[in-house]
C-alpha positions, 0 to 999 in steps of 0.5 A: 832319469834325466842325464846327457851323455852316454850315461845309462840309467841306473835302477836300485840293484835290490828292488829293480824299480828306483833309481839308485842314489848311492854307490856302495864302494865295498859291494861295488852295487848301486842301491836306493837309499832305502835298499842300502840302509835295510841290507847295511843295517847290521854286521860288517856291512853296517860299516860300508862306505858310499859314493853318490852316484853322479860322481860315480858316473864322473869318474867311470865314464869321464865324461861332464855331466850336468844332472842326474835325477836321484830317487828321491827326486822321482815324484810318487816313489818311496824316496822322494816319500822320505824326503817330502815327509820331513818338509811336511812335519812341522807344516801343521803347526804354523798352517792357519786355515782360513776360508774365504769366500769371494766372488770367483773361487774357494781357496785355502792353505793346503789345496793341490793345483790339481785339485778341482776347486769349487767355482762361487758366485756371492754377493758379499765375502764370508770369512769362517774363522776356525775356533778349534785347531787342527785336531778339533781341540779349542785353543783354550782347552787344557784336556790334554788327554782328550786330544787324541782324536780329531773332531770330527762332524760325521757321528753324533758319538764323536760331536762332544769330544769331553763327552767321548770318553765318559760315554762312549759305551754307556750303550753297550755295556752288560751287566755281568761284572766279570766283563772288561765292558760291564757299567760295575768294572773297574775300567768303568770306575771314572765313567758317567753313570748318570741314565740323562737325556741327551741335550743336543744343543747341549752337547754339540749336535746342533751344528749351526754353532760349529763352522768347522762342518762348513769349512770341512765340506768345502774342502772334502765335497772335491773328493766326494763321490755323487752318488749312483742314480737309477738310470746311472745303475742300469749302465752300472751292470752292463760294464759289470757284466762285461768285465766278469767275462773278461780276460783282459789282464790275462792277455795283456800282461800275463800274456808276457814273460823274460822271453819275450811277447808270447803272442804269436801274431799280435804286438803288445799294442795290437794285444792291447787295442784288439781286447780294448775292442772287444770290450767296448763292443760287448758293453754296447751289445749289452746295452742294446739288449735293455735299449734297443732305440739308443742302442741301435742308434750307437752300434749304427756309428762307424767306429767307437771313437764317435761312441767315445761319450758313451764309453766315457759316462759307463766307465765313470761310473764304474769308477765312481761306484767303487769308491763308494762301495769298495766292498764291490767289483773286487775281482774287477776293478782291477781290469776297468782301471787297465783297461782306461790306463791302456786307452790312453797311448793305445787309442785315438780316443780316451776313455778317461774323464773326471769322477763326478763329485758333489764339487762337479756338481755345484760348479755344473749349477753356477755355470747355467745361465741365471736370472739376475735374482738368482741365489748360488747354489753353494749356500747349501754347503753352509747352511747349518741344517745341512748337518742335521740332514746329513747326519750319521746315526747309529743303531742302540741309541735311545734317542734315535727316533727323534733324530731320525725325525730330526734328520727328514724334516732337515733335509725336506726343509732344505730340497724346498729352499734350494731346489727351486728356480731361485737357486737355479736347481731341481729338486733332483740334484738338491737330493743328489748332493744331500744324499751323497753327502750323508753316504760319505758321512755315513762311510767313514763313520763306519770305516772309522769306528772299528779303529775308534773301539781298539784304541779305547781298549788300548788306552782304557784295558792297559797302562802304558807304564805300569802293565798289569801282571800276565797282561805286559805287551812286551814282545822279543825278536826270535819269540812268537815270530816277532821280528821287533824287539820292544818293552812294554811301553814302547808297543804301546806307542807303536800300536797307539800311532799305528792304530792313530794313524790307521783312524787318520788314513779312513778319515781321508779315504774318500781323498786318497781314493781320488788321488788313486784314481788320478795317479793309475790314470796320469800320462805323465806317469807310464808303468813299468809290467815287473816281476816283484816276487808276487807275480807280475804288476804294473809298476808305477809312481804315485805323486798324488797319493804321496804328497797326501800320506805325506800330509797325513803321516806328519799331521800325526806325527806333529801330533805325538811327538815322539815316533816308534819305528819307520816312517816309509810309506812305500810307493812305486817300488816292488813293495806297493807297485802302483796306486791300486794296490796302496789303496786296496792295503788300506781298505783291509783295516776295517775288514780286519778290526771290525770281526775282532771287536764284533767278537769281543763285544759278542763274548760279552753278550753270550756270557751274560745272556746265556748260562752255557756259554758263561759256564765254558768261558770260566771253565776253559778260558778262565772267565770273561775278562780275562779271554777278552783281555788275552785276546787284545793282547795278543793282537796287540802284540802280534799283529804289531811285531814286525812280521811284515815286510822290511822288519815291520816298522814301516807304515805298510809293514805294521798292516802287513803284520795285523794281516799275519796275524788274521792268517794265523787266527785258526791256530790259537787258543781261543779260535773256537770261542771266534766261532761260537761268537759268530766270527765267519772270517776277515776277507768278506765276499768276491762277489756283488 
């Protein structure tokens, strides 16, 4: 908070973390905007007068005052969400992206100064023309009702959006008819039923025709991840190995209470330096144990600010590793971002540097010195069999031989053509960028899925104005722990735009993990340790993390139209302390709908295939269809009721109430059936 004067600053009475923007001139308490609104919502209090908080100040002190910095000025808080998430709406419908190549740089619409741009050198300028709008839909198309997704190039399911629909399960489905998935159900009566070969060139798999997978991986090669090489792995385990043993977190943060450092001999700054030291010499001592040359070449060094390079390269990787893998390091990853965080005030030498992408890559290439022949290496991005190569396919597909042929002949065609002299380049880093291309690829196809199947349940099982009988998604507040009243239409909406936006959220994962990185590790940003009724945490703003949920949450809402609930997206409040735990929120949604469509898809099977099975269903669970559907609706009504924090509207609210819901599964009717289909839980392994 920026002022002059004796004026102190003023924090939020309710959440201690914002700054407060109100007065409330009845409780005579300071509040942010979101605190007053929540706590004044209802009852005599919703008719409390405000005061803004500089006149406040004016008048108590009586002293001039030039500016006083509100909430909602504070970059990377909930308040200045709010405020940045109304400018952010309307953007999309007059953006018009269009990338020009020339000989310095790449630039479009929506790029971040802090975003690490990609570096060119061409011999004439490309301009790539966007023939789809923003959600993939061509401009002259009137499929309405299709437009719900948006196109996207990683899985041959999702190339032809028309085809979507009709098809999607045409591989899955079982021939009982009793079963919501079967080719002779009623939800099936529109479908395609037609056992033809699948023409990619007639069905947009050839994707030389499309300049969106270009123009879409120049964009998003800034935010994905090289992948992991062998010599890059041996120093993976090392820093692994060290921070298990660790206890890092333990005496630096926990170590600290209301009364004071409870370290006896050590200031929170020598705590912090001593157990940093620690750290890094117990990595090099690992390192030796693999390499005893470089190793002794290391520790022979004064101090470790000379091995700074070294450390530099070891937590890099860690970080880059997480990214691609965040099943991995999860007890962990907590402890290497502290650990980087504190070295930034607490050494005389950082530890912090860039997580190396397909970006930094390419830019390393066109900054060697060339021949005067020499070609730029970013012509890969743009070369129309770099999608063929990089191509996501998935299991059960009839044709999937001749696409994994289609695939290695792609990719060896390209290492022959740009890992050679004429590009600058080895075939090593042509397959590192290939390679890291397809992993990103293959990843949010993976992550995505999982949403893509509970959104065609919701849209294909239930009608948003007439619900079928017994099978209404109406919920009460009072009822069934619900703390949201909606009829049936309304929850509809509201787990539709929730689950659209879950889809949007795993598309942009890689970026969001980037921009998480950027704002744990920003200078600019301190962190404040508090108590936020879930023990303690460091408590930070997220500027980059907000301006890119901003752009995601007003894309869809620019999208729909009409918007059910909330729109607050908390961040650097007691709520989402810091960056780390906004980022770990999000990779729960797969963990949470894979198990429930796995299960749904698995009753299907067993009723079919095994006789037993299919006598238990109909005789305690009423048939097929009908455990199926009960299920869905469940989950469509209580993982959406509310059951979250700040009543379960908000954006984290409603994955706060899907959690609930997984924490309560043991207690329903159906958990047994789970078992019988193989579900083993939603939280996968600590460990690896």
């Amino acid at each position: 908070m920026e002022q002059v004067g004796e004026v102190d600053e003023i924090i939020c009475v309710e959440c201690e973390d914002v700054p407060a923007s109100v007065l409330c001139s009845i409780c005579e308490d300071h509040y942010c905007g979101l605190c007053f609104q929540w706590l004044h919502k209802r009852g005599k209090r919703a008719g409390h007068k405000t005061n803004a908080v500089n006149e406040h100040l004016k008048e108590k002190k009586n002293i001039k005052i030039d500016y006083v910095k509100r909430g909602e000025e504070v970059e990377g808080t909930t308040e200045y969400f709010m405020k940045q998430l109304e400018e952010k709406k309307n953007e999309f419908e007059k953006k018009d992206d269009v990338i020009t190549l020339n000989e310095i740089e790449v630039k479009t619409n929506n790029n971040n100064d802090d975003d690490e741009d990609i570096e060119i050198k061409h011999d004439e300028d490309v301009q790539i023309n966007d023939e789809y709008d923003k959600y993939g839909q061509s401009d002259d198309s009137d499929d309405d009702d299709d437009d719900i997704f948006s196109f996207s190039p990683f899985s041959m399911k999702f190339f032809n959006r028309n085809r979507y629909k009709k098809r999607y399960y045409m591989d899955d489905v079982y021939t009982n008819r009793n079963s919501m998935f079967t080719r002779n159900s009623k939800y099936y009566k529109n479908m395609d039923k037609k056992d033809e070969k699948y023409d990619p060139n007639k069905d947009g798999v050839a994707l030389q025709e499309h300049a969106n997978y270009g123009k879409d991986l120049l964009k998003r090669c800034s935010y994905i991840p090289l992948r992991i090489s062998f010599e890059e792995r041996q120093l993976l385990l090392l820093i692994e190995g060290a921070l298990e043993i660790s206890e890092y977190t333990d005496n630096v943060d926990v170590s600290s209470d209301y009364f004071g450092w409870r370290t006896e001999y050590y200031s929170k700054d020598e705590t912090i330096q001593r157990e940093l030291n620690e750290s890094f010499a117990l990595v090099l001592g690992l390192f030796i144990s693999t390499n005893l040359r470089k190793g002794t070449r290391l520790i022979n060094k004064k101090n470790f600010e000379q091995n700074k390079e070294f450390l530099q390269k070891v937590f890099e990787i860690a970080r880059r590793f997480k990214i691609v893998n965040p099943d991995k390091m999860r007890t962990t990853y907590g402890k290497l971002m502290f650990m980087v965080q504190d070295s930034l005030e607490n050494l005389n030498f950082s530890i912090k540097i860039p997580i190396r992408t397909v970006a930094t890559l390419v830019n390393e290439i066109n900054e060697r010195e060339k021949q005067e022949d020499s070609q730029n290496i970013i012509d890969i991005l743009l070369d129309p069999l770099l999608a063929q190569a990089t191509l996501h396919i998935e299991q059960g597909l009839k044709n999937i031989e001749e696409l994994v042929e289609a695939k290695k002949e792609s990719r060896a065609t390209l290492i022959k053509t740009y890992g050679s002299p004429l590009y600058n380049t080895t075939v090593t880093e042509v397959e590192m960028i290939i390679d890291s291309i397809a992993d990103s690829n293959s990843y949010i196809v993976q992550n995505r899925n999982p949403v893509d199947k509970m959104l065609f349940y919701l849209e294909n099982i239930f009608d948003k104005n007439q619900p079928e009988e017994g099978y209404s998604l109406a919920i009460q507040a009072g009822k069934g722990g619900s703390k949201l009243s909606h009829k049936h239409s309304t929850q509809y909406e509201f787990v539709k735009q929730s689950l659209l936006l879950w889809r949007e959220i795993q598309h942009e994962m890689f970026q969001l993990w980037i921009k998480a990185d950027k704002d744990l590790l920003n200078e600019r940003c301190a962190y404040r340790l508090r108590n936020t009724g879930q023990g303690l945490n460091r408590v930070q703003a997220a500027p980059h993390i907000s301006s890119a949920m901003s752009s995601i949450l007003g894309r869809v809402q620019a999208r729909l139209g009409n918007w059910v609930g909330l729109s607050v997206v908390h961040l650097g409040d007691r709520d989402v302390p810091n960056a780390l735990t906004f980022i770990d929120k999000y990779t729960q949604v797969p963990r949470i709908l894979a198990p429930i469509v796995s299960v749904l898809e698995q009753i299907g099977k067993m009723y079919h295939n095994e006789p037993d099975i299919a006598f238990l269903i109909d005789s305690a669970y009423g048939g097929c269809l009908h455990i199926q559907k009960t299920i869905l609706r469940d989950f469509f009504r209580h993982g959406f009721n509310g059951s979250g924090s700040d009543g379960g509207s908000c954006i984290d609210g409603r994955l706060t109430s899907a959690w609930n819901w997984c924490s309560l599964l043991d207690k329903k009717p159906y958990y047994h059936l789970f078992l019988l289909a193989g579900f083993q839980g939603f939280d996968g392994s600590f460990r690896g």
